[in-house]
Z-matrix of the N, CA and C atoms (Angstrom, degrees):
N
C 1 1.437
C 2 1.519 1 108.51
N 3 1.639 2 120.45 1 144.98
C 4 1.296 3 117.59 2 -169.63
C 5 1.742 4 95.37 3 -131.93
N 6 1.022 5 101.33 4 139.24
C 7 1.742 6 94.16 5 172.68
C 8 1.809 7 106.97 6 -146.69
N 9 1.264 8 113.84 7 157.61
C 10 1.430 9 126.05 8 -156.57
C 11 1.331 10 112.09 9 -140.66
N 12 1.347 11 132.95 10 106.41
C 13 1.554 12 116.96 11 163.72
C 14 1.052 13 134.31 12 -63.46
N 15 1.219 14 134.07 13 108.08
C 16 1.201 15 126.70 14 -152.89
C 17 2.088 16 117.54 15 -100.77
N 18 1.587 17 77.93 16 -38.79
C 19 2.224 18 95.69 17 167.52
C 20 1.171 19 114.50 18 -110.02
N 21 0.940 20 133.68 19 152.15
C 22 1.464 21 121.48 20 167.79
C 23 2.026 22 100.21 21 -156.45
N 24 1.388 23 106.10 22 70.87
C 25 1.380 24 121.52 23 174.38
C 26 1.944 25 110.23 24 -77.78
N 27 1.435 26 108.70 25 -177.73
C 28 1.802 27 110.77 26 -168.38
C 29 1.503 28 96.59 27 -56.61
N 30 1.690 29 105.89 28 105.70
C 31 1.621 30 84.73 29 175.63
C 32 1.522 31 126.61 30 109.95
N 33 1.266 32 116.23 31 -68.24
C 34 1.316 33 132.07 32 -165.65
C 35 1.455 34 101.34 33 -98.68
N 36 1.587 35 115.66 34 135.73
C 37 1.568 36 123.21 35 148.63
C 38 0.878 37 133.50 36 -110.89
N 39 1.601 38 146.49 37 138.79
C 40 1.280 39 135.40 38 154.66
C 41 1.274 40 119.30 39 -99.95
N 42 1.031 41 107.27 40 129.98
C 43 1.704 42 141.78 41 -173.10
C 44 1.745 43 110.68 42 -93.26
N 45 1.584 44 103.31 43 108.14
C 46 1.806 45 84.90 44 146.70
C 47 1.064 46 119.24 45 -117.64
N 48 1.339 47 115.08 46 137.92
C 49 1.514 48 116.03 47 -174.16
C 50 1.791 49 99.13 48 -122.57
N 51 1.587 50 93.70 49 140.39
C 52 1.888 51 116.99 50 -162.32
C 53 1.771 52 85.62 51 -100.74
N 54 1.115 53 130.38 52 121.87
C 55 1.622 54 122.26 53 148.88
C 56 1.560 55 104.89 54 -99.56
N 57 1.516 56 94.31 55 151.76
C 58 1.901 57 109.17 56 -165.12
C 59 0.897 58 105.27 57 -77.19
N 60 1.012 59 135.86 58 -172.81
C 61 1.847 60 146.42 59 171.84
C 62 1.868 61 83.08 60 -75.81
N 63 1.402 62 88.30 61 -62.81
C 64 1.740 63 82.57 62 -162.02
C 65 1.511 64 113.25 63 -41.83
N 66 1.309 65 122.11 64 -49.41
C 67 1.540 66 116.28 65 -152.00
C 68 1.609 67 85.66 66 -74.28
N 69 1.357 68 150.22 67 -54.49
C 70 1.496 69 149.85 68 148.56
C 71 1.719 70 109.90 69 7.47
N 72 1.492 71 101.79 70 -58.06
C 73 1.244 72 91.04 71 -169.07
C 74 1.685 73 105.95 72 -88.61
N 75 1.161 74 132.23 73 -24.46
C 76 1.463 75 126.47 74 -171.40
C 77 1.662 76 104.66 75 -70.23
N 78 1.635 77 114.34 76 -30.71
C 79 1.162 78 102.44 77 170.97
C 80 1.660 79 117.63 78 -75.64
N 81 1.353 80 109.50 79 -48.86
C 82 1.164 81 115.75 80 169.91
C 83 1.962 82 114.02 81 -24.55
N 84 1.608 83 101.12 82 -53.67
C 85 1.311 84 85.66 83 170.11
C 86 1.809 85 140.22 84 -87.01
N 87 1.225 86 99.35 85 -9.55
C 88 1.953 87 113.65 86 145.33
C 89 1.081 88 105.10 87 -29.25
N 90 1.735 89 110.35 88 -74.02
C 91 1.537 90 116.97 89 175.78
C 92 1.443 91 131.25 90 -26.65
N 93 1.616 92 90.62 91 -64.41
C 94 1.432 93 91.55 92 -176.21
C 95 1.636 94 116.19 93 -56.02
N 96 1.611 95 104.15 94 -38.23
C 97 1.620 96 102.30 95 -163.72
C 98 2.036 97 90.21 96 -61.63
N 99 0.961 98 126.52 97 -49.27
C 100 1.698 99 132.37 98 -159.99
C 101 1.528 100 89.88 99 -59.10
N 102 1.074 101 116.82 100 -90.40
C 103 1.480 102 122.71 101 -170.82
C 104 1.870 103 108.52 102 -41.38
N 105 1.392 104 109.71 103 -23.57
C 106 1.327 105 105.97 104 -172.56
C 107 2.039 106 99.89 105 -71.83
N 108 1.281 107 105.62 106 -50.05
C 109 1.338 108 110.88 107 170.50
C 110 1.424 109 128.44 108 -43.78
N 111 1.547 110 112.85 109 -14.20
C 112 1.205 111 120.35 110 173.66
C 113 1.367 112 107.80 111 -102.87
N 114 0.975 113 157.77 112 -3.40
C 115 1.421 114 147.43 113 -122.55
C 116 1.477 115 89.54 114 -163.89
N 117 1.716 116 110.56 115 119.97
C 118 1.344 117 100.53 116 163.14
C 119 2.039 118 114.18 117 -97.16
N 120 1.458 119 82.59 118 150.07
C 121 1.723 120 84.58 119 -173.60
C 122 1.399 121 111.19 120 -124.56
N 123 0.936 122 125.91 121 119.41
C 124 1.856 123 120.83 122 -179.51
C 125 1.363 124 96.63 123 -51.41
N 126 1.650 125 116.99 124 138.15
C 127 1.448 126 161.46 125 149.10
C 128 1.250 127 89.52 126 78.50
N 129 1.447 128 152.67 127 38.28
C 130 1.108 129 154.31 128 152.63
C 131 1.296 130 115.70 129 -105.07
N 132 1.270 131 141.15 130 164.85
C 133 1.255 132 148.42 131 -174.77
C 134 1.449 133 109.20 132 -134.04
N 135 1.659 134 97.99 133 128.34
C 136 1.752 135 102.17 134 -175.46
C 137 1.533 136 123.47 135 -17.26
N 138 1.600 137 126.35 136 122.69
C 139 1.396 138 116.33 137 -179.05
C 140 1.369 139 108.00 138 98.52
N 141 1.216 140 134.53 139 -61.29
C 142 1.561 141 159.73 140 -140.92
C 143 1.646 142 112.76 141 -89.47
N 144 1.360 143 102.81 142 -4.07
C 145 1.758 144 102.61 143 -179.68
C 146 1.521 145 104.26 144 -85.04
N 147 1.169 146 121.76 145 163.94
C 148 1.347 147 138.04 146 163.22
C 149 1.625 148 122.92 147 -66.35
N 150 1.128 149 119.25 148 130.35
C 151 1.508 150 107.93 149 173.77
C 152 1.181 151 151.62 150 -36.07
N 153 1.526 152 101.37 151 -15.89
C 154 1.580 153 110.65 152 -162.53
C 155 1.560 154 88.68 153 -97.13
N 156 1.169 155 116.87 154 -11.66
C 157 1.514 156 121.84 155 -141.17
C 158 1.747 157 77.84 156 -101.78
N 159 1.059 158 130.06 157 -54.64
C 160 1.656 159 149.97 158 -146.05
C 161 1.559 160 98.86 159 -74.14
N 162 1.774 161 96.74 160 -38.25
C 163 1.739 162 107.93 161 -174.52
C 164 2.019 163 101.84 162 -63.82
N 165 1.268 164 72.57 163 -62.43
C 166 1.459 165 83.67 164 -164.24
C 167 1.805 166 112.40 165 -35.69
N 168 1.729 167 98.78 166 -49.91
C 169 1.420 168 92.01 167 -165.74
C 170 2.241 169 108.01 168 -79.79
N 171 0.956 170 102.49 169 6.98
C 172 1.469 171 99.26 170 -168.40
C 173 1.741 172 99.45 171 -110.06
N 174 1.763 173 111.96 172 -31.09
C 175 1.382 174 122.14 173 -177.38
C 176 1.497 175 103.72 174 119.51
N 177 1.134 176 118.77 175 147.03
C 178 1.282 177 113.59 176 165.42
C 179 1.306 178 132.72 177 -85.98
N 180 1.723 179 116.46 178 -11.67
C 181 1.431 180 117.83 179 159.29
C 182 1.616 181 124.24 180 -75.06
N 183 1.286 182 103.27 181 -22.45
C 184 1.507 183 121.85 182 -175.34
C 185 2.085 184 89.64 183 -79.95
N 186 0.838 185 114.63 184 -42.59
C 187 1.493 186 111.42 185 -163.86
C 188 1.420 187 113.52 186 -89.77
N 189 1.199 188 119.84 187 2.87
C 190 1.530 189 128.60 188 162.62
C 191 1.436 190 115.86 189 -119.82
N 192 1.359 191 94.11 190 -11.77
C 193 2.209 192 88.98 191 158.45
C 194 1.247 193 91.12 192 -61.40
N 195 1.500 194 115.22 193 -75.47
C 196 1.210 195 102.51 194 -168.20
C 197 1.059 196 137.48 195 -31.12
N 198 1.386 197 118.59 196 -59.59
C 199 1.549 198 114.85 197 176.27
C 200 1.638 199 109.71 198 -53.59
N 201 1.234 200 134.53 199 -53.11
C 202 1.790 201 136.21 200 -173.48
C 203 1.496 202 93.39 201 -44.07
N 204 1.558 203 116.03 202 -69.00
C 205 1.390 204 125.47 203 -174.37
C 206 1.662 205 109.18 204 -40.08
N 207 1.226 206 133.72 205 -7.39
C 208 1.109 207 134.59 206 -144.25
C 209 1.584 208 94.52 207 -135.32
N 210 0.962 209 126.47 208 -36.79
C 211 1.434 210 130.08 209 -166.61
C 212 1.628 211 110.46 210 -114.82
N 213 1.260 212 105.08 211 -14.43
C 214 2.094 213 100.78 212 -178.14
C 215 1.668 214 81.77 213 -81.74
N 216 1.364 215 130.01 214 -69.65
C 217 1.608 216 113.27 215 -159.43
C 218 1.589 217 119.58 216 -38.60
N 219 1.462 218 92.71 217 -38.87
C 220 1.407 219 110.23 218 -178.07
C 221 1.688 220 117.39 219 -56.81
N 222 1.319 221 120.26 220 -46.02
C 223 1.655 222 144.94 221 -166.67
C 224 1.467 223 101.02 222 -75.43
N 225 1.938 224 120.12 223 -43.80
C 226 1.039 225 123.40 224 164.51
C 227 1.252 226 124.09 225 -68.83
N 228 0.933 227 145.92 226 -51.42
C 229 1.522 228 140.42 227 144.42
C 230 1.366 229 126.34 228 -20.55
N 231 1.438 230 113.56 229 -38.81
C 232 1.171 231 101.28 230 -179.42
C 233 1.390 232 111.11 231 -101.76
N 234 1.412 233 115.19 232 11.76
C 235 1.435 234 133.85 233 165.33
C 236 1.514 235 124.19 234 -57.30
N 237 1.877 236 74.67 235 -53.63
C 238 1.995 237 93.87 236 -151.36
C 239 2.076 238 89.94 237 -73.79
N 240 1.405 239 97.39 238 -34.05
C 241 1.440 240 93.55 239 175.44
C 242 1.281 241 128.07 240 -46.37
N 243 1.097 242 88.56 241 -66.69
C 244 1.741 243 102.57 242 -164.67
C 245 2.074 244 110.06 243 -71.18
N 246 1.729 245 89.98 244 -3.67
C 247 1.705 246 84.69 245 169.11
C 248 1.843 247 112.09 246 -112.25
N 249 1.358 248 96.96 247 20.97
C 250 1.445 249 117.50 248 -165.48
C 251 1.595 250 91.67 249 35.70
N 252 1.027 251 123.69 250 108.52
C 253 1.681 252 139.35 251 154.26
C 254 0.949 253 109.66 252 -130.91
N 255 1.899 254 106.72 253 170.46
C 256 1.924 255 105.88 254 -169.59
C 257 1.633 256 78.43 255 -130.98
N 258 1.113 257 118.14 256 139.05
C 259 1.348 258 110.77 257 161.34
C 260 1.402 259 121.86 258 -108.20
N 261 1.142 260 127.03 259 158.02
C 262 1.603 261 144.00 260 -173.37
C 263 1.402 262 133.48 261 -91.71
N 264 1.396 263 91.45 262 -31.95
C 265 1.667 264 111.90 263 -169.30
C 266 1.780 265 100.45 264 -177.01
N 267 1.237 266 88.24 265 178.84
C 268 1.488 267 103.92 266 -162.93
C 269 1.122 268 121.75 267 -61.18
N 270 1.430 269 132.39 268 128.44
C 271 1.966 270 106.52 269 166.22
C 272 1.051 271 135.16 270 -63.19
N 273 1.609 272 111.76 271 138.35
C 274 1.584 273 100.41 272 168.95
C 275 1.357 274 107.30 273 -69.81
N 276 1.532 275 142.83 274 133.19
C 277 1.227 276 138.49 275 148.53
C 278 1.535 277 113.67 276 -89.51
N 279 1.543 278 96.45 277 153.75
C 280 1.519 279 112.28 278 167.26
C 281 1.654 280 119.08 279 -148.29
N 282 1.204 281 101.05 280 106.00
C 283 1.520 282 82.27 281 -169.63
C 284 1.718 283 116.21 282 -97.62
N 285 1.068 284 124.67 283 131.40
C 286 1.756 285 137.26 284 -165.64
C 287 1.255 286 111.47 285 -94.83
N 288 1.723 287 121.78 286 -16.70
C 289 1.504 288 68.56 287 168.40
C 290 1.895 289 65.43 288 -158.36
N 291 1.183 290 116.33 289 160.83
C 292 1.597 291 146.97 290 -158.06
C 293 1.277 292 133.27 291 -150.91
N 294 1.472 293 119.21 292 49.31
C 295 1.661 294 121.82 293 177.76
C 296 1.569 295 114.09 294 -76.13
N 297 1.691 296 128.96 295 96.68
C 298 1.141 297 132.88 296 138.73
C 299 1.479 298 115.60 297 8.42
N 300 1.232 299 134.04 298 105.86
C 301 1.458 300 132.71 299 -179.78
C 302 1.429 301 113.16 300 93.93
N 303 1.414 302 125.12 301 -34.24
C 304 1.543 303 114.88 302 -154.91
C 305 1.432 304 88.90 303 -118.37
């Protein structure tokens, strides 16, 4: 994950933060194991299915909230750290750009 300050007005920062393919996919597979535990799949065992298999039966928009939902708290955190900041209140997020898989 790469992140950049980009504003820094009285107070307020804006942050962009880049997540890798890699860190994408390690959560991605969290996902799968969580959602796999919910989801029954013929000849697989709770957790234990393959991804493509996990997407399909849950949706693929439903199965990459998850993962985003899962990885922006994460990206911010390791933001606010590593720029030693205190925060006040909540972030606004926006995320720009979102390729499925990568």
């Amino acid at each position: 994950m790469s992140h950049k300050i980009v504003e820094n007005k009285a107070g307020e920062v804006k942050l962009e933060i880049e997540v890798s393919k890699e860190s994408m996919a390690k959560i991605a597979e969290i996902v799968v194991e969580e959602l796999g535990k919910k989801v029954k799949i013929a000849g697989f065992r709770p957790g234990k299915a393959p991804m493509n298999l996990v997407e399909k039966e849950v949706g693929k928009d439903t199965f990459w909230a998850e993962v985003t939902d899962k990885a922006i708290p994460e990206a911010y955190y390791e933001a606010i750290v590593a720029e030693k900041l205190a925060t006040v209140s909540q972030p606004q997020i926006q995320i720009t750009k979102f390729v499925p898989g990568e």
